[in-house]
Every structure is written in C-alpha cells, then in structure tokens.
PDB file with one MODEL, atoms N, CA, C and O in Angstrom:
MODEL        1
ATOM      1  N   UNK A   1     151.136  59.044 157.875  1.00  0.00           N
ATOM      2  CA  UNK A   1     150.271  60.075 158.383  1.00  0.00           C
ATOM      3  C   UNK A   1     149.490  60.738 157.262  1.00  0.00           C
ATOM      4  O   UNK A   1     148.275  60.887 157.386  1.00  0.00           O
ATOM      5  N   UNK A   2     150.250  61.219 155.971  1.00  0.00           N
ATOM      6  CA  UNK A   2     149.603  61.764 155.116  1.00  0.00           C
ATOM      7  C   UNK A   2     148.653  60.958 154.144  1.00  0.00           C
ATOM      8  O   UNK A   2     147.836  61.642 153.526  1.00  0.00           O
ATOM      9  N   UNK A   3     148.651  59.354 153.888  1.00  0.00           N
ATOM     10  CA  UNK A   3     148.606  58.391 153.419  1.00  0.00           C
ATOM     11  C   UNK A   3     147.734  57.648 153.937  1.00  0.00           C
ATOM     12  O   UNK A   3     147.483  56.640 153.277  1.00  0.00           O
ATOM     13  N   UNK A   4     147.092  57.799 155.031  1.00  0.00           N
ATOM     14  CA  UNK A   4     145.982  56.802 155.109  1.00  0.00           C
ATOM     15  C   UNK A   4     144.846  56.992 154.766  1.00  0.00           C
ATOM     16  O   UNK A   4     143.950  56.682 155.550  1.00  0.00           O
ATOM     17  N   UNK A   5     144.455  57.694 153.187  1.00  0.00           N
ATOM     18  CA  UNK A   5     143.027  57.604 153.186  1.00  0.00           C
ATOM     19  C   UNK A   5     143.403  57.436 151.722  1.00  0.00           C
ATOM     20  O   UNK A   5     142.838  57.987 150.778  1.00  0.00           O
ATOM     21  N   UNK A   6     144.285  56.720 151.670  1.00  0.00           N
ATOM     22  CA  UNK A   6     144.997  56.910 149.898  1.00  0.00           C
ATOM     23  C   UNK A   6     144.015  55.328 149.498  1.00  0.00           C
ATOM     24  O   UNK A   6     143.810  55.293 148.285  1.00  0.00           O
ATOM     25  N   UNK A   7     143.476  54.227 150.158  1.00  0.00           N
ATOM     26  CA  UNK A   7     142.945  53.237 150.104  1.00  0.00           C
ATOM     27  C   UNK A   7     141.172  53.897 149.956  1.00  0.00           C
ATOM     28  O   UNK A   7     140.442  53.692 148.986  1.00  0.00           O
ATOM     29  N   UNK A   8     140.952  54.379 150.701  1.00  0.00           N
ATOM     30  CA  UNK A   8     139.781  54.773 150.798  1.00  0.00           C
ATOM     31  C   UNK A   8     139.191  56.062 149.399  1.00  0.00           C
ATOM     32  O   UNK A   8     138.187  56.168 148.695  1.00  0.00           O
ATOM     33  N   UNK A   9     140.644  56.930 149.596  1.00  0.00           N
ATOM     34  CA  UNK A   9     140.100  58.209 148.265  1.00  0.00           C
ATOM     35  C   UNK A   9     139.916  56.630 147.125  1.00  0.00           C
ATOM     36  O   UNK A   9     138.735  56.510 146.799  1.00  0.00           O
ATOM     37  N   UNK A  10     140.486  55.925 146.749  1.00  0.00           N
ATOM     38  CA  UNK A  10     141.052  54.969 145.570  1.00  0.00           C
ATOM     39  C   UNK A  10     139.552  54.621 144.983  1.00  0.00           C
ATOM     40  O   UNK A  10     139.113  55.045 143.914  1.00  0.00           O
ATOM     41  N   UNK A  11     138.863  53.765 145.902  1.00  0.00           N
ATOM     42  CA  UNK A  11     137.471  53.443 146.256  1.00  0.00           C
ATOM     43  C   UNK A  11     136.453  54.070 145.756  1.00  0.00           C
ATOM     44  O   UNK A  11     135.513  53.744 145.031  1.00  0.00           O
ATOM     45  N   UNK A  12     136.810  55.067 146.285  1.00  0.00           N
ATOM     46  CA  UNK A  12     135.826  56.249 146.027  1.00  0.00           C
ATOM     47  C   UNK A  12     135.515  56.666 144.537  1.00  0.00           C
ATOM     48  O   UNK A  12     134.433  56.806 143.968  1.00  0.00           O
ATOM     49  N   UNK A  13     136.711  56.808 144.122  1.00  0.00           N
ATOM     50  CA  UNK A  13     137.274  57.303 142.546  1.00  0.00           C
ATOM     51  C   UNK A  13     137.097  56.457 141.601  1.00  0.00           C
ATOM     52  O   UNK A  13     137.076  56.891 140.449  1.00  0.00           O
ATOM     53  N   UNK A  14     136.923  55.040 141.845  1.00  0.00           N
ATOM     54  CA  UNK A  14     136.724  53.889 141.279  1.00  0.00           C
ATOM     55  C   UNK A  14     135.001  53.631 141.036  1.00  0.00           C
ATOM     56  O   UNK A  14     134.344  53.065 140.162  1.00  0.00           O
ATOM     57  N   UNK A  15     134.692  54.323 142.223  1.00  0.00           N
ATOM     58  CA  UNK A  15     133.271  53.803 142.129  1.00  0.00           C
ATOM     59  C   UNK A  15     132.609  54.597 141.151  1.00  0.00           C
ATOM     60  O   UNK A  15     131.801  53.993 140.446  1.00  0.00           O
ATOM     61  N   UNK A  16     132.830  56.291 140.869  1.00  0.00           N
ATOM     62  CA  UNK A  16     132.824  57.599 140.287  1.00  0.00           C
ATOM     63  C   UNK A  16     133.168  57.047 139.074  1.00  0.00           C
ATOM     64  O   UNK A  16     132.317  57.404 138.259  1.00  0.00           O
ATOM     65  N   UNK A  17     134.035  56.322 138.537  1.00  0.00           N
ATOM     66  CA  UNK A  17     134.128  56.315 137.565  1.00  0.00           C
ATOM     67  C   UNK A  17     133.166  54.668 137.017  1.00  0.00           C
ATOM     68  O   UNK A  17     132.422  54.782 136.042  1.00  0.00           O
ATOM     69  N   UNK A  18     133.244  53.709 137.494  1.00  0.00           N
ATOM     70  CA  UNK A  18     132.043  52.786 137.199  1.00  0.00           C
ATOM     71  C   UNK A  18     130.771  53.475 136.677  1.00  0.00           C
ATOM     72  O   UNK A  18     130.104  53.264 135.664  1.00  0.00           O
ATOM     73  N   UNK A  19     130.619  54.505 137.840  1.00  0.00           N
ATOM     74  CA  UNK A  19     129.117  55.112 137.934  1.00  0.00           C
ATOM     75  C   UNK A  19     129.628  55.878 136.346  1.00  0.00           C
ATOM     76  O   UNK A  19     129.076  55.292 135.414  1.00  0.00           O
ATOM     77  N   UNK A  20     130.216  56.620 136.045  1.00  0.00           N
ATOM     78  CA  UNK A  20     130.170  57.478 134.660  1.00  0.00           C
ATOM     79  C   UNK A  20     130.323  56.048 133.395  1.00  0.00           C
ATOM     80  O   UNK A  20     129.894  56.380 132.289  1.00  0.00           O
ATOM     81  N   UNK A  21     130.732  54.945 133.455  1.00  0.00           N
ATOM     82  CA  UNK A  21     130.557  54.256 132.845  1.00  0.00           C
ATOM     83  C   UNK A  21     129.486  54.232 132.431  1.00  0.00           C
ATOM     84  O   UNK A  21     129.180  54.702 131.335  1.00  0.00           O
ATOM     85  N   UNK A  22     128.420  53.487 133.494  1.00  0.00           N
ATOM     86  CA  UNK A  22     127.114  53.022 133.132  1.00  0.00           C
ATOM     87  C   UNK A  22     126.711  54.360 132.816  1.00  0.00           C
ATOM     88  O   UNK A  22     125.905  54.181 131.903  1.00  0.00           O
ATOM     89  N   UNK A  23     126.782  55.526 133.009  1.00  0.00           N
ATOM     90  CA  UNK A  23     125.946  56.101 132.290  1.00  0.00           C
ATOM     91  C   UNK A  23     126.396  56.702 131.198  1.00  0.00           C
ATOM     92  O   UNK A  23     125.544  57.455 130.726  1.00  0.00           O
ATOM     93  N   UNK A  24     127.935  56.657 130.281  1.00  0.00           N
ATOM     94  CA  UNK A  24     128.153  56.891 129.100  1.00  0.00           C
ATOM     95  C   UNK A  24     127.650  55.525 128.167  1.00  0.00           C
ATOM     96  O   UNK A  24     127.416  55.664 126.966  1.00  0.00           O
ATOM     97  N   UNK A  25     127.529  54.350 128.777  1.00  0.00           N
ATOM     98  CA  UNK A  25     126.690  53.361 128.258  1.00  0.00           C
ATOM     99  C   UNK A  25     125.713  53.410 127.582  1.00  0.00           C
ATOM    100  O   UNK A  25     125.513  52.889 126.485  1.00  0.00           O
ATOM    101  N   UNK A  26     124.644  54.428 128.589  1.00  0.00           N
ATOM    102  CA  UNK A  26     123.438  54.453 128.473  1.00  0.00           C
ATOM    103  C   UNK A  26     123.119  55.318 127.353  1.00  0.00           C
ATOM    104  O   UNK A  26     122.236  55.099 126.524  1.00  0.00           O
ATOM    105  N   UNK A  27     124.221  56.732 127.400  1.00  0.00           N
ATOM    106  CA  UNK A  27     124.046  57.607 126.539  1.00  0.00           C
ATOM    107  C   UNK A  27     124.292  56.959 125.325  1.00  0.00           C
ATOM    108  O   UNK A  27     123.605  57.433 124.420  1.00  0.00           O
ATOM    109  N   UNK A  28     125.164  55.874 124.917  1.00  0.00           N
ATOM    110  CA  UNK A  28     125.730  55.751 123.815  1.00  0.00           C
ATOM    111  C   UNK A  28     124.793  54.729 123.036  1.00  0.00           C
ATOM    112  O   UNK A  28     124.782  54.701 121.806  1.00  0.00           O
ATOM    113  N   UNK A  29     123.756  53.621 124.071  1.00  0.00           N
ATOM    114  CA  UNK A  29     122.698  52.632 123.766  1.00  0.00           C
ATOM    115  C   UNK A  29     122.089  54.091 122.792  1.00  0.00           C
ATOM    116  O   UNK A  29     122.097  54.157 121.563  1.00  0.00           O
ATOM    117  N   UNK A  30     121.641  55.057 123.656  1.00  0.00           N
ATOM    118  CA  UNK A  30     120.349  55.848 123.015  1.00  0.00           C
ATOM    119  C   UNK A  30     120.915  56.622 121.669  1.00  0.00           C
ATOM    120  O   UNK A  30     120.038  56.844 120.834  1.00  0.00           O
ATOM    121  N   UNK A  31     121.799  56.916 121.446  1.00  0.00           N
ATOM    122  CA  UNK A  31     122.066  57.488 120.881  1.00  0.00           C
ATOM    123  C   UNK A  31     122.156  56.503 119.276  1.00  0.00           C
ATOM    124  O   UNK A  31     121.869  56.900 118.146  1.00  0.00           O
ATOM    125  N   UNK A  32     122.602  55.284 119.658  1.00  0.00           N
ATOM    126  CA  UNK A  32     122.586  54.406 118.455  1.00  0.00           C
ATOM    127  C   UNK A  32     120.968  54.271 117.944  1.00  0.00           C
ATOM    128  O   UNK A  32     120.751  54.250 116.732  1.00  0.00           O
ATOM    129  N   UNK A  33     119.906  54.185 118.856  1.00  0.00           N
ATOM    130  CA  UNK A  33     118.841  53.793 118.561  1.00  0.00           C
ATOM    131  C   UNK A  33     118.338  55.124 117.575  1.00  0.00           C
ATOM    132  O   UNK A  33     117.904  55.062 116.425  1.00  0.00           O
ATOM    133  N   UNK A  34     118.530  56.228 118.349  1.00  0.00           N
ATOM    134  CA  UNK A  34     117.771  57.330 117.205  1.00  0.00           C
ATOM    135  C   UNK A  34     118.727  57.244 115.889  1.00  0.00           C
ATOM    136  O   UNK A  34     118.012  57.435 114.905  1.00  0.00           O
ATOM    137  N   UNK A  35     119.874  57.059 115.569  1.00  0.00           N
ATOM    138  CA  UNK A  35     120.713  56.889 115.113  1.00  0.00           C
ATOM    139  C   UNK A  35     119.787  56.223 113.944  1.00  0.00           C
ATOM    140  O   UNK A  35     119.212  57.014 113.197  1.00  0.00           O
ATOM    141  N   UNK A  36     119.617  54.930 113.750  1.00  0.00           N
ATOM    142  CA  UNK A  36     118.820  53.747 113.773  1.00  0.00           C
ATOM    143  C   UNK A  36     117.481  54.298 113.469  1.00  0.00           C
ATOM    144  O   UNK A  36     117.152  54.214 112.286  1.00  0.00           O
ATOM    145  N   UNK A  37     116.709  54.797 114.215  1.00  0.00           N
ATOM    146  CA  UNK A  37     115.079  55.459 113.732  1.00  0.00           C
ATOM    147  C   UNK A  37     115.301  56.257 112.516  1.00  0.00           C
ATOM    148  O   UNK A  37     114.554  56.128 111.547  1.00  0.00           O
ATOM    149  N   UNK A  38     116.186  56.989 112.520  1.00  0.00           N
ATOM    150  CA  UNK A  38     116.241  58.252 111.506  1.00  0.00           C
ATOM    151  C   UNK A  38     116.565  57.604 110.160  1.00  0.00           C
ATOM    152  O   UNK A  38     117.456  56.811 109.855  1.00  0.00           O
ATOM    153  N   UNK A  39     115.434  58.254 109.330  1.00  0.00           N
ATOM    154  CA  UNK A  39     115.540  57.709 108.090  1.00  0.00           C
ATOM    155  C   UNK A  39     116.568  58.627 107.203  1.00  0.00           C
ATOM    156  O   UNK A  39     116.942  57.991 106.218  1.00  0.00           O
ATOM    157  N   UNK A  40     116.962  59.551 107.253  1.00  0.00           N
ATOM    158  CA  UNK A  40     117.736  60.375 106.453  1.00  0.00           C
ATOM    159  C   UNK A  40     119.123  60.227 107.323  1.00  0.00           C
ATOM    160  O   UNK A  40     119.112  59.653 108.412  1.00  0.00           O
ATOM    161  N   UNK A  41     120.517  60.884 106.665  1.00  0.00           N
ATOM    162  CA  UNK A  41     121.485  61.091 107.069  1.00  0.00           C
ATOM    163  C   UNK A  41     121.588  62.230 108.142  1.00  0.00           C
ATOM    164  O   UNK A  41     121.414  63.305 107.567  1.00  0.00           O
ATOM    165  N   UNK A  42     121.752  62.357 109.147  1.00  0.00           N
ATOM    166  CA  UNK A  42     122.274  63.570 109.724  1.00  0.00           C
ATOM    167  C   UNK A  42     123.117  63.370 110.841  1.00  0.00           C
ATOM    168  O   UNK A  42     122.956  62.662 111.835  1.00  0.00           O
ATOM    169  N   UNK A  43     124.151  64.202 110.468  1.00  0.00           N
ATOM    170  CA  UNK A  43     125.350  64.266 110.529  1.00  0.00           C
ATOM    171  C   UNK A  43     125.810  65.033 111.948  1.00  0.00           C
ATOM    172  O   UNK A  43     126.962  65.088 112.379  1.00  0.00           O
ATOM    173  N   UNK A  44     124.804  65.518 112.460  1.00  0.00           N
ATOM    174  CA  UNK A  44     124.879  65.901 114.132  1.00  0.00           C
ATOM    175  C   UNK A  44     124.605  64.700 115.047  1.00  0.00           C
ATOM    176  O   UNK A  44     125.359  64.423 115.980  1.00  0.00           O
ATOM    177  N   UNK A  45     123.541  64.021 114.761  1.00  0.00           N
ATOM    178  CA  UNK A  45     123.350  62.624 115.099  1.00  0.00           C
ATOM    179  C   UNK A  45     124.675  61.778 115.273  1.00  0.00           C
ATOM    180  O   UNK A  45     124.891  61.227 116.352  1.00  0.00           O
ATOM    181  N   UNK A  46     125.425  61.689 114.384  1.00  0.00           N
ATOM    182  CA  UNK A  46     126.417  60.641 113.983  1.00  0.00           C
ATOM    183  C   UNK A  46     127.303  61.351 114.856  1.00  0.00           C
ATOM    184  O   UNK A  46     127.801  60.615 115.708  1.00  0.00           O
ATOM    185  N   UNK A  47     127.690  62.672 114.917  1.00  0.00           N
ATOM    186  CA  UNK A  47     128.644  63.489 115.574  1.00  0.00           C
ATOM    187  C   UNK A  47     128.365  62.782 116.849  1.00  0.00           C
ATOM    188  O   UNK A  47     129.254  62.073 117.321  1.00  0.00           O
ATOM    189  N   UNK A  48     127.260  62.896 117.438  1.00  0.00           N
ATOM    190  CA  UNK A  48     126.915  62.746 118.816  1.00  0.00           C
ATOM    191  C   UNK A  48     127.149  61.255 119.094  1.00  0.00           C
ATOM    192  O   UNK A  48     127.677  60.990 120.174  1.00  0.00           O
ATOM    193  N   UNK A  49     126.915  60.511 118.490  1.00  0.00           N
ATOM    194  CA  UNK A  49     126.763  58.671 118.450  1.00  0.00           C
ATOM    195  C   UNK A  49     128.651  58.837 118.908  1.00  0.00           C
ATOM    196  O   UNK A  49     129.169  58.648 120.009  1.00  0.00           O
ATOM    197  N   UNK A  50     129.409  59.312 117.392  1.00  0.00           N
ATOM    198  CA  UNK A  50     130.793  59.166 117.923  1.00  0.00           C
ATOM    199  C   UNK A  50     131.988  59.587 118.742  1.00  0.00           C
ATOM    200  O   UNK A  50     133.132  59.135 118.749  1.00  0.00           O
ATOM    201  N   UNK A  51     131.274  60.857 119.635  1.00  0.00           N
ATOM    202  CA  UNK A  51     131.287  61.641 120.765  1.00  0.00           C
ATOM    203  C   UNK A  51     131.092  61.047 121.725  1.00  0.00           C
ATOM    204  O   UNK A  51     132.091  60.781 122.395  1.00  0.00           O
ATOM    205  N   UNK A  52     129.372  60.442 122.364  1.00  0.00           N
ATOM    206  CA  UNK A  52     129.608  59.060 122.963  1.00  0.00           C
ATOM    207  C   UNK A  52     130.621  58.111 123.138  1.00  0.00           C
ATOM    208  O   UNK A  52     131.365  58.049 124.117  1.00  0.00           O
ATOM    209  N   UNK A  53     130.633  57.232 121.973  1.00  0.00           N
ATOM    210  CA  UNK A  53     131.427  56.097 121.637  1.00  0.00           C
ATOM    211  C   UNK A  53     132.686  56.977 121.984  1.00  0.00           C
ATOM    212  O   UNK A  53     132.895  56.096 122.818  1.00  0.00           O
ATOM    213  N   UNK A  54     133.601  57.754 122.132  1.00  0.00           N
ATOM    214  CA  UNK A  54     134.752  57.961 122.307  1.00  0.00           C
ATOM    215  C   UNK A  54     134.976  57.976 123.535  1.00  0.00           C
ATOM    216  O   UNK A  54     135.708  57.208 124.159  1.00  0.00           O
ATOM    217  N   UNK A  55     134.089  59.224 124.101  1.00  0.00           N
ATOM    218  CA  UNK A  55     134.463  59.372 125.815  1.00  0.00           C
ATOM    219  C   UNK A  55     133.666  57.885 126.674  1.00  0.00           C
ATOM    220  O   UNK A  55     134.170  57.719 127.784  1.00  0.00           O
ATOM    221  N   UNK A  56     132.955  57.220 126.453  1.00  0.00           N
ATOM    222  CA  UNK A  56     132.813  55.589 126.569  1.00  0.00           C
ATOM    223  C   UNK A  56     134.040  54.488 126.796  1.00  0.00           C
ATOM    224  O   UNK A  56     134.200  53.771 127.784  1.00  0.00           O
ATOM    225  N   UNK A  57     134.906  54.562 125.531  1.00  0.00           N
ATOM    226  CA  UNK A  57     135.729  53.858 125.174  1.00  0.00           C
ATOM    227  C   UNK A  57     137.107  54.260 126.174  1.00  0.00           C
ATOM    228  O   UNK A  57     137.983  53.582 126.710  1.00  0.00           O
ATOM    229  N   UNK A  58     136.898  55.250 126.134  1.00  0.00           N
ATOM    230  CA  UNK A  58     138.195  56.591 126.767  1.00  0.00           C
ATOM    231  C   UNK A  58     137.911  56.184 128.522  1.00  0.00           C
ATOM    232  O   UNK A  58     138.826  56.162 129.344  1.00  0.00           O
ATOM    233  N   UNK A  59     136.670  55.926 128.802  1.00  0.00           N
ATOM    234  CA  UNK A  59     136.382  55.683 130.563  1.00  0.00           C
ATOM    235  C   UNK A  59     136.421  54.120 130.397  1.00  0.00           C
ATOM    236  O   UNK A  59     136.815  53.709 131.489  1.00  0.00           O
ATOM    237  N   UNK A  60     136.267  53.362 129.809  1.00  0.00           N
ATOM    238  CA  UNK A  60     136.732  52.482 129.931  1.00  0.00           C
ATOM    239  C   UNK A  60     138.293  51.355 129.854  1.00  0.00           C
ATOM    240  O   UNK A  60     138.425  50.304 130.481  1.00  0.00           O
ATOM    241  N   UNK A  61     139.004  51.791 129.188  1.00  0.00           N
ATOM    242  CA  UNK A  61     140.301  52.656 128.915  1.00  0.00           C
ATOM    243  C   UNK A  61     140.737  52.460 130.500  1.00  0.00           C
ATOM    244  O   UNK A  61     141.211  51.596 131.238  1.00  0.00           O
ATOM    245  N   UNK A  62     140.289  53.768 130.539  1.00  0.00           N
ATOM    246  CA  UNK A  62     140.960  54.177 131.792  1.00  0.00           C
ATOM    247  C   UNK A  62     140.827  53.095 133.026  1.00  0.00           C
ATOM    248  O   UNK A  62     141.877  52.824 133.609  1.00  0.00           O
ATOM    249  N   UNK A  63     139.909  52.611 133.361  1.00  0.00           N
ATOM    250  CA  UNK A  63     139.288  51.606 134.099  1.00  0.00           C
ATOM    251  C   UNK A  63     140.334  50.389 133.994  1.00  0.00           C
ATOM    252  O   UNK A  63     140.837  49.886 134.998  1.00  0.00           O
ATOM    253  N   UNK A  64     140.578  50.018 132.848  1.00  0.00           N
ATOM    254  CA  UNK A  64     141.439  49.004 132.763  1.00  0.00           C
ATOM    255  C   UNK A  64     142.850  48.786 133.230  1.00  0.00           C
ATOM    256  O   UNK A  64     143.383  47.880 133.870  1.00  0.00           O
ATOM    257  N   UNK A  65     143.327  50.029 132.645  1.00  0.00           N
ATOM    258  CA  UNK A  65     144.636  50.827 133.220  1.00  0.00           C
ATOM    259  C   UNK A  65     144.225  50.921 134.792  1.00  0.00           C
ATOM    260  O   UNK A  65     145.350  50.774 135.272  1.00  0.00           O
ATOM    261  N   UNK A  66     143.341  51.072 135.940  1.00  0.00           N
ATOM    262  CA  UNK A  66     143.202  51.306 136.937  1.00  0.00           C
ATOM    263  C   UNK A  66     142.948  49.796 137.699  1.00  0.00           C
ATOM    264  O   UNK A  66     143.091  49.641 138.911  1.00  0.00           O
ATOM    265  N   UNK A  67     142.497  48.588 136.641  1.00  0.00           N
ATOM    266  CA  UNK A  67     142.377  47.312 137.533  1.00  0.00           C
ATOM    267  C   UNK A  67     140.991  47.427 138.112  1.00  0.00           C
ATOM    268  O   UNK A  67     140.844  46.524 138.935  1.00  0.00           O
ATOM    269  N   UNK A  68     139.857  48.224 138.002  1.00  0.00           N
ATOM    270  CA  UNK A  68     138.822  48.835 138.022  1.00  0.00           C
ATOM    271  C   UNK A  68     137.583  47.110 138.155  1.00  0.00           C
ATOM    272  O   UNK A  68     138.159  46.358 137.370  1.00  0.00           O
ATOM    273  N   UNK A  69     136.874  46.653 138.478  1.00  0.00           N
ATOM    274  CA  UNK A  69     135.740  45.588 138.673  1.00  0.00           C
ATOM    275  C   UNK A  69     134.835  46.502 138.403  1.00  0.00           C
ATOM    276  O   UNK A  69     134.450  47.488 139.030  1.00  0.00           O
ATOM    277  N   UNK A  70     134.373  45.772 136.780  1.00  0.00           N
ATOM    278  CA  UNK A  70     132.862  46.503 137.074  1.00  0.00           C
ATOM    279  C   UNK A  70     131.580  45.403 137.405  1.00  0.00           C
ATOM    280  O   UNK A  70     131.661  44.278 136.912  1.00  0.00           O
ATOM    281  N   UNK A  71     130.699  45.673 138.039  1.00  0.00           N
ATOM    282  CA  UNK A  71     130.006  44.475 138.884  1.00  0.00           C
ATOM    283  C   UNK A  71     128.673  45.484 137.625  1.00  0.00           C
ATOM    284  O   UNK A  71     128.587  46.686 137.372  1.00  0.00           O
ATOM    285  N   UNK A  72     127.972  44.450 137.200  1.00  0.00           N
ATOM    286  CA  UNK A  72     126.804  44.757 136.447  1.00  0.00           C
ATOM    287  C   UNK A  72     125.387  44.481 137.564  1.00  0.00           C
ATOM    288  O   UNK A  72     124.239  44.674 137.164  1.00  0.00           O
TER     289      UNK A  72
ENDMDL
END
C-alpha cells in the first residue's frame, strides 16, 4: 500500500539526475575552454574548472552506485 510508487518515484529521480549530469557536463566543457583561452594564470578560473570537475564526477559516482542508463 505504502510502496507502490517506489518504481515510479525511482524513475523519476533517475531521470533528475541524468538531466543534472548533462548539464554539469556542459558546465565543466565551458569552463575548460575559457580555462584554455586565458592567457595568464587565474586561479578563480581553475577553482571553478575543479568545482565543476568534482560535483560532475560526484553525480556520476552516484549514478553508477544507482545502476543509472545514461542514453546520450
């Protein structure tokens, strides 16, 4: 009784997190590129590149641990 939408919430949560995938992806593509343009060192840049790259790595991570399909 309490349990039948435990298939359906699952789904849902799965898809939420695919979807934050592709777009910590996206953040983390852009972030390498200015990364990359910038001719000097700066060190907020790099902060941000490996801020990305963590919570990225961290949702994907998780995904795996969950058995998660990501369909491109």
């Amino acid at each position: 009784m309490f349990f039948r939408n435990k298939g359906k919430l699952k789904k849902e949560f799965d898809e939420k997190l695919v979807d934050l995938i592709k777009e910590t992806k996206e953040d983390l593509q852009q972030t390498k590129i200015i990364e990359e343009l910038l001719d000097d060192y700066d060190l907020e840049i790099i902060a941000q590149r490996k801020a990305a790259e963590s919570i990225h790595y961290y949702l994907f991570k998780e995904a795996r641990i969950r058995r998660v399909l990501i369909k491109k």
